[in-house]
C-alpha positions in Angstrom: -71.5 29.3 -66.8 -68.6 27.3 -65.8 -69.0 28.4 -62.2 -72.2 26.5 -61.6 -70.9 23.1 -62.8 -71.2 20.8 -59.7 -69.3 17.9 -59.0 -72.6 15.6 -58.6 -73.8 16.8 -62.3 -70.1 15.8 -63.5 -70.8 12.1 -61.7 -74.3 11.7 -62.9 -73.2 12.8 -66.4 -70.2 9.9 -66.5 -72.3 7.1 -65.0 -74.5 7.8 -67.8 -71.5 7.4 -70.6 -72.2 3.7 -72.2 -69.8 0.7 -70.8 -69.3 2.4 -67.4 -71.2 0.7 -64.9 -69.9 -2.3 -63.7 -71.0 -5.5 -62.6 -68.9 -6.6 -59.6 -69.3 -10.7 -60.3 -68.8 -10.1 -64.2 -65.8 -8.2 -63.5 -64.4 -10.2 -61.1 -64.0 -13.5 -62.8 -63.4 -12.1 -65.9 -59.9 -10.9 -63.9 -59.8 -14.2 -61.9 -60.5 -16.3 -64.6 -56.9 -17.5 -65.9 -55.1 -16.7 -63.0 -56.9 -18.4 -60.0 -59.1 -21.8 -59.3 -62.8 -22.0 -59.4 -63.5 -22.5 -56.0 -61.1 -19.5 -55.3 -62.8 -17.1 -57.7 -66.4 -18.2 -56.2 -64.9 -17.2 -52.5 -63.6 -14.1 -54.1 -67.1 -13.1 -55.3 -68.9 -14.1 -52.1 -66.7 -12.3 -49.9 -63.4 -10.3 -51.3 -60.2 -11.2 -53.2 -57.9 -10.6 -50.6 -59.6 -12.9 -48.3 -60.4 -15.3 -50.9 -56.6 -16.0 -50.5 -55.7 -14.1 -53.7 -52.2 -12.6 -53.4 -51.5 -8.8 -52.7 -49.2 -9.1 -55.4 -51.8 -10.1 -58.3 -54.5 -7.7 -57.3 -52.3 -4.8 -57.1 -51.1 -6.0 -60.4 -54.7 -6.5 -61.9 -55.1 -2.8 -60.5 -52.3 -1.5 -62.5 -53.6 -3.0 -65.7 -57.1 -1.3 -64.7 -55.6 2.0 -64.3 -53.9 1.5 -67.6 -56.3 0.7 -69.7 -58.5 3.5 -68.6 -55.8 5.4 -69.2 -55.5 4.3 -73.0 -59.3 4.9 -73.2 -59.3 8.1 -72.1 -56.6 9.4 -74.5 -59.0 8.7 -77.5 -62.4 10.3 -76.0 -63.9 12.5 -78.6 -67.1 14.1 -78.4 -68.8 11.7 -80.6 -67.5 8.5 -79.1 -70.8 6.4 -77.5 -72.6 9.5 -76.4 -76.6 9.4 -76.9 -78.1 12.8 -77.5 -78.3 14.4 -74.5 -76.1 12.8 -72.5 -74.0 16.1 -71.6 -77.9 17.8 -71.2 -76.1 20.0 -68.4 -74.5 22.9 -70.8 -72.1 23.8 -68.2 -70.7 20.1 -69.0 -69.2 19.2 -72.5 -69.4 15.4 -73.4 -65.9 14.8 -74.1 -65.1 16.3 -69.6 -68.4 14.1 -69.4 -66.9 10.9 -71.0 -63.4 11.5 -68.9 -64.9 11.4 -65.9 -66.9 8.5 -66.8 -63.7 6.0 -67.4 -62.5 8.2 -64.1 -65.6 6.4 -62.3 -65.1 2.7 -64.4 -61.7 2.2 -63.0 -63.0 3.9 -59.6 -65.3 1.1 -59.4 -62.8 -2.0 -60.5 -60.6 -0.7 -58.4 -63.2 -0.5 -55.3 -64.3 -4.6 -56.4 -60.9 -5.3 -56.0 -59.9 -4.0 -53.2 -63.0 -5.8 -51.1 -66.0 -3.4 -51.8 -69.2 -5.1 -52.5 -71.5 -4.2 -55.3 -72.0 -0.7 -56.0 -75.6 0.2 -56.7 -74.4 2.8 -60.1 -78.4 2.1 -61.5 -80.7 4.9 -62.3 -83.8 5.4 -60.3 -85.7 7.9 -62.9 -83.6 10.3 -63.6 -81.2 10.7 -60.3 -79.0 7.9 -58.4 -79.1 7.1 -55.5 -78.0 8.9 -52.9 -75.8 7.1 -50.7 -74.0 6.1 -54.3 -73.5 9.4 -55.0 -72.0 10.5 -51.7 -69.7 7.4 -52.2 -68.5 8.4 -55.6 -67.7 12.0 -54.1 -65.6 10.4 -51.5 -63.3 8.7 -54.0 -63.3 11.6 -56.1 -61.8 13.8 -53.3 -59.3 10.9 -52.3 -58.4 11.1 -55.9 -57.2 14.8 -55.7 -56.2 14.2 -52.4 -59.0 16.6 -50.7 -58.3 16.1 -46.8 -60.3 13.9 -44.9 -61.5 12.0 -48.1 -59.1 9.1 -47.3 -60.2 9.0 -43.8 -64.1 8.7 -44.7 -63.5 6.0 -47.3 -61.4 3.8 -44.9 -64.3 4.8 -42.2 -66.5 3.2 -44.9 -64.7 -0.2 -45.7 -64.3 -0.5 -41.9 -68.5 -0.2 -41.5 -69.0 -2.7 -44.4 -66.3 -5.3 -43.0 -67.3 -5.3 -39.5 -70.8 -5.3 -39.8 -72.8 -2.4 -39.6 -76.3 -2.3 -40.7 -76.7 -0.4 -44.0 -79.1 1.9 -42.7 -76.4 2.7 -40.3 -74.0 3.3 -42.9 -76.6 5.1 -45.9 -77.4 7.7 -42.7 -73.4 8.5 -41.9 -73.2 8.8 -46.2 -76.2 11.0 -46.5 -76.8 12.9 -43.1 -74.7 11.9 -40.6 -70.4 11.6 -40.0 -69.0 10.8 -43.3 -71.6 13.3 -44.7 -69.7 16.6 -44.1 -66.9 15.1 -45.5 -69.1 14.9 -48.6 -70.2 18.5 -48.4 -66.7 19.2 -48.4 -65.4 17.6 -51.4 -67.7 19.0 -53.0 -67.2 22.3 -52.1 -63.8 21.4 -53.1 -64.7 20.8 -56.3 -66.7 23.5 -56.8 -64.6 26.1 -56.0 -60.7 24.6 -57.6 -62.5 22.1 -60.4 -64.9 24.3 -61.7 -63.0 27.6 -62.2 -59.5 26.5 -62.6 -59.2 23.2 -64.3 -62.7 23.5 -66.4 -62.2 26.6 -67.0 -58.6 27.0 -67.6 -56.6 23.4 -67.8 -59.8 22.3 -70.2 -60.7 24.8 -71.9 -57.1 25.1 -73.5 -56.5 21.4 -73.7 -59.5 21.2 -76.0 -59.3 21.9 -79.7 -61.8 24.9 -80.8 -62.5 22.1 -83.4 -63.3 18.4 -83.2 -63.9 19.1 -78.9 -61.1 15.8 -78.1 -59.1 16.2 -75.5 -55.5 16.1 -75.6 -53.3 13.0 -75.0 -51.5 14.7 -72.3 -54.1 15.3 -69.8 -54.1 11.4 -69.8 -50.9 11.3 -68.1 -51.3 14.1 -66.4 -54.6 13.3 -64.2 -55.8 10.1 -64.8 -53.0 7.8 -63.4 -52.3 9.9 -60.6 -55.6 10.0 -59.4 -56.3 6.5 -59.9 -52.9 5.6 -57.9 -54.3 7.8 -55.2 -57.3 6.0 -54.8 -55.7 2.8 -55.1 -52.9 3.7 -52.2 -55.9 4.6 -50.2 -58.5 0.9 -50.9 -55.3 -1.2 -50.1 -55.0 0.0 -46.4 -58.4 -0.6 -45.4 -60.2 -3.8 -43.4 -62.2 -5.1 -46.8 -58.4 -5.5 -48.6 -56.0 -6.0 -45.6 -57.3 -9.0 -43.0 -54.5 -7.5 -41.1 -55.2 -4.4 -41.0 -56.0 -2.5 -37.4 -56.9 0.3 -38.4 -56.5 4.4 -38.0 -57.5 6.4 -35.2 -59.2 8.3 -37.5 -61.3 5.6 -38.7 -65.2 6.1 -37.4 -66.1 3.2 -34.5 -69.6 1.4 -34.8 -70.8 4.1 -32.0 -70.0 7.1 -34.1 -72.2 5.8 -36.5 -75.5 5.8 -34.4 -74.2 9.6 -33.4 -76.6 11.0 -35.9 -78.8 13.0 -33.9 -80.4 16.4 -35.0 -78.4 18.5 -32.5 -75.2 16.3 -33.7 -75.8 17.2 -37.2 -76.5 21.0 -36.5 -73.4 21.4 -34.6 -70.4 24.2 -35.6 -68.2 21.1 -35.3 -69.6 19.1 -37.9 -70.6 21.8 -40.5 -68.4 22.5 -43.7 
């Protein structure tokens, strides 16, 4: 039943699609290598591009070339391309939506690395992720179809990790606390438009009744124009911009340790 696909079974499906985890250093002098010294490319790693003294200009131009080569990939997924029995195990979830959202979270990802995010922990612990990961990964979903307040809890995230707040601090406000309803939101989102209008409708005619691959055209439909989102949104944050002063929007240190029961509980921070 289409209507009880959720958006954390579509994330664990693509992070389980072969080639789509990425390693942050790997990736990152890989894009640095011909472009930028060694001792530039090693200040990259350790802290971010941006502040590594790497120019706006080529990142945003190493993002383009992300974005478009996911692009390419997508436009060739088939239903047998790199997809271990099982893989699509949810039936609500056919392996070809499972594979496109995969190369959505690759570029999601690069796109994070370069823009000053540190390493993303994308590993398996059994059979789940982990759940701060998750609730990340629904964030830049919802600032990918521009769900409201997405934007706002990603820059509130870069703005924890640059200045300094503890990563308890921040897993709590991912998981339980500030940013979390913001989670609980997209995924309602998700639930409710993704589900029943685009699986159900924009899919299900996009896909041939034979040979399952989806259609060149939903390429260029979705998978630039989300990945543009997210990239507008990771180039105005403090990890990307040392210039940057933020958004009144943007969470302080203080909001973060607001994370009581009664806070939690509230009609004012329920979705």
């Amino acid at each position: 039943m289409w209507d009880k696909v959720d958006i954390k079974d579509v994330i664990i499906m693509g992070l389980k699609v072969p080639g789509i985890r990425i390693d942050r250093e790997q990736f990152l002098r890989k894009e640095f290598q011909t472009k930028c010294t060694q001792e530039v490319i090693d200040r990259a790693v350790e802290s971010t591009p941006l502040r590594a003294g790497i120019s706006q200009q080529l990142v945003d131009e190493i993002a383009d070339e992300v974005i478009k080569y996911g692009r390419a990939c997508v436009s060739g997924i088939s239903t047998a391309l790199g997809m271990p029995g099982g893989v699509a195990m949810a039936a609500t979830i056919p392996a070809d939506i499972a594979q496109y959202y995969g190369y959505l979270l690759r570029a999601t990802q690069k796109l994070m690395y370069l823009y000053g995010f540190p390493q993303i922990d994308v590993e398996e612990k059994g059979q789940t992720f982990d759940s701060e990961t998750m609730n990340l990964m629904i964030v830049c979903m919802g600032v990918m179809y521009g769900v409201a307040g997405a934007s706002n809890a990603l820059r509130s995230v870069a703005k924890a990790l640059g200045t300094g707040v503890e990563k308890q601090l921040l897993r709590r406000a991912l998981t339980k606390g500030t940013i979390y309803p913001i989670v609980k939101s997209v995924s309602k989102w998700f639930g409710i438009k993704m589900t029943k209008e685009v699986f159900a409708g924009f899919f299900k005619k996009t896909i041939p009744v034979v040979g399952g691959v989806l259609g060149g055209g939903i390429t260029f439909i979705t998978f630039k124009p989300c990945c543009d989102k997210l990239k507008a949104s990771l180039q105005k944050t403090i990890l990307s911009d040392p210039n940057y002063l933020g958004d009144e929007s943007d969470l302080t240190f203080a909001e973060y340790t607001e994370l009581s029961d009664e806070t939690l509980c509230s009609p004012a921070t329920m979705v």
